[in-house]
N, C-alpha and C positions, 0 to 999 in steps of 0.2 A: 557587535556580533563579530566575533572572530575567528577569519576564516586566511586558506591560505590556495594562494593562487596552484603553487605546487604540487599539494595535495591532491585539491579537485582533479586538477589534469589527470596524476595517477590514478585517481580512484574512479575517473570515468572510463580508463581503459579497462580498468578490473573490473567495472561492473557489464560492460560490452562483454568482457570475455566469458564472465561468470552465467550471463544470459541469453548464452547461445542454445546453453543447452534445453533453456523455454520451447525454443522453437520446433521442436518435434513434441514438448509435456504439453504445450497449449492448446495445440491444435486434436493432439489426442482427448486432454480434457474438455475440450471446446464441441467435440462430438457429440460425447456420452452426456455431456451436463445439456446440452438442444435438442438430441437425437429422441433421449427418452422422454422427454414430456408431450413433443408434437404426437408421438408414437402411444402414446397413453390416453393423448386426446384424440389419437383416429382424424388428425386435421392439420392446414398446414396454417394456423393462426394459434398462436397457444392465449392459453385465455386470460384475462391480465393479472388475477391473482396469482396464477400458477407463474407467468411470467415475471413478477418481481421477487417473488420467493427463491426462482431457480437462476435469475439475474446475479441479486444478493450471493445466492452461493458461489456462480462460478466467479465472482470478484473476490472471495474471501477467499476460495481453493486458489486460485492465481497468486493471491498476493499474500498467501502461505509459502508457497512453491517461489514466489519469487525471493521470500524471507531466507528460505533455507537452504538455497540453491548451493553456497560454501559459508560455512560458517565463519565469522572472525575469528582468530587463534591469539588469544590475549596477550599469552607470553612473544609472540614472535612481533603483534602491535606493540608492545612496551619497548620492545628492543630496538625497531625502527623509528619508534615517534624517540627514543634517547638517542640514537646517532643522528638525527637528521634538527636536534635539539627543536622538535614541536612541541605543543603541549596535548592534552589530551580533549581540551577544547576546541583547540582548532580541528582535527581530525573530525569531531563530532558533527559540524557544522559543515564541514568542506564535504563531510562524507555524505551528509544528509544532503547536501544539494548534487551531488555528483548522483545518488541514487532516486534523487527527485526528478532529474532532469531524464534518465533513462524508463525512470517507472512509469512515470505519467502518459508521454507518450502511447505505452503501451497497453494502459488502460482504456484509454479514450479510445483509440482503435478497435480496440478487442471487444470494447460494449457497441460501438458504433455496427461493427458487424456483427455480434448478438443478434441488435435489436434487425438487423436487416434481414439475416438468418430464418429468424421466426416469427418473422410479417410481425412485428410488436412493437410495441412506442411506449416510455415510461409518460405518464401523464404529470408532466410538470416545462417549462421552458428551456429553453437551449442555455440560458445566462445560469437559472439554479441548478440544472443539471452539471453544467461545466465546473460553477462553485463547488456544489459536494462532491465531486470527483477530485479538485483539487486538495480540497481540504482530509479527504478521505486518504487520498497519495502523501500528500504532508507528514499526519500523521502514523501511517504506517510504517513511513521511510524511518520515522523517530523511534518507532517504539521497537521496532527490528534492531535499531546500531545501540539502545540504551537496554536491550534484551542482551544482546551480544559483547557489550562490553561491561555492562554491570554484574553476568553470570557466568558459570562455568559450565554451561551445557554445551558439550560438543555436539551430541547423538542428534541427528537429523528428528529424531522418532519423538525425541525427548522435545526439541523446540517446536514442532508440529502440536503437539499436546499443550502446548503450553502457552503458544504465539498465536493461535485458531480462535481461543473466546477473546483474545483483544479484540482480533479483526472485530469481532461478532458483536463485540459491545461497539469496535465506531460504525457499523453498516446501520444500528437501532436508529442513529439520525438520518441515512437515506433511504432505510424504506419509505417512513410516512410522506418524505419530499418527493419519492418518483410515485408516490401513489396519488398525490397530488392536494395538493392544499392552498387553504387562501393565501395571498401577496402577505399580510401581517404575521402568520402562522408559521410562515415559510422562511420570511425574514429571522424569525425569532431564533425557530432552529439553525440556520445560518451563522446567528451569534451565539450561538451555545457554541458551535459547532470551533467557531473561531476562538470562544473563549478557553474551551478545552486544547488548542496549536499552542496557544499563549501561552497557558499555564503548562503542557509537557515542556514546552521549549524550554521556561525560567525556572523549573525545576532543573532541569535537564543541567543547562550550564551554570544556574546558582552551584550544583553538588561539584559540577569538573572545577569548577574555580576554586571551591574552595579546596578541594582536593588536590590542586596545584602551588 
């Protein structure tokens, strides 16, 4: 796995700077996506289906909004990764953990206070919970920098459209985990879950390698 100490350092400044502007989208979005369901249920417990449904959402509208906050600019990354002679693998790698290290955090927070929000609890453990939140951050972080540097969509409107059904296809493995399932059931989707990290990753840098 090759990564470059340099990088990360840059790229976690940039991803700090890039995600400040969260801080006023999230908490806006963090209103509307709680406000209307307690408010639809006339109560301040929302009820567990409507709760992992509008859960799932506000983690996909997040980690939309966290996707597209500045896009990567290909030509100006080609120019930098050629003077600073990197390769395009390493960026991939260094970038993905520089955006792992800022995103996750702020996931687990953000669900943590959800669930406290609107009196509601996902039914499954604190260990599977944490796992598919990890793995869920993993791969987003991946499929955002291999959206970004494998296309030319600049237009925010355009990656929104187009980056929303990823989310949507990896959240399909935490719904039925926070709705709750047996230890074997649960494990299994856990290994799907890992076996699909593995398989983006070694796609991922099989095409940068060979491409270099």
């Amino acid at each position: 796995m090759k990564m470059n100490k340099h990088i990360i350092k840059k790229e976690l400044l940039v991803e700090l700077k890039n995600s400040s502007s969260l801080f006023l989208i999230t908490p806006t979005m963090t209103v509307l996506i709680i406000i209307f369901p307690i408010l639809i249920e006339n109560r301040f417990a929302v009820d567990e289906d409507l709760f992992i449904v509008s859960h799932l959402l506000f983690l996909i509208i997040f980690s939309t909004l966290f996707a597209i906050r500045k896009p990567i600019i290909l030509e100006r990354l080609i120019r930098e990764l050629n003077f600073g002679n990197y390769k395009k693998i390493e960026f991939f790698n260094s970038k993905v953990v520089s955006e792992f290290i800022i995103f996750l955090p702020q996931i687990i927070i953000l669900n943590i206070l959800y669930s406290a929000f609107t009196n509601s609890s996902v039914n499954v453990s604190i260990v599977y919970f944490l796992f598919s939140i990890i793995f869920f951050a993993i791969n987003a972080s991946m499929i955002n920098i291999i959206f970004q540097i494998f296309t030319s969509f600049n237009n925010r409107f355009v990656q929104f459209i187009l980056i929303t059904p990823m989310y949507l296809a990896l959240s399909f493995f935490i719904g039925p985990l926070w709705l709750g399932l047996g230890q074997d059931i649960a494990n299994i989707y856990l290994l799907m879950y890992l076996g699909i990290t593995v398989l983006i990753f070694a796609i991922a840098n099989f095409y940068l390698e060979r491409t270099n």
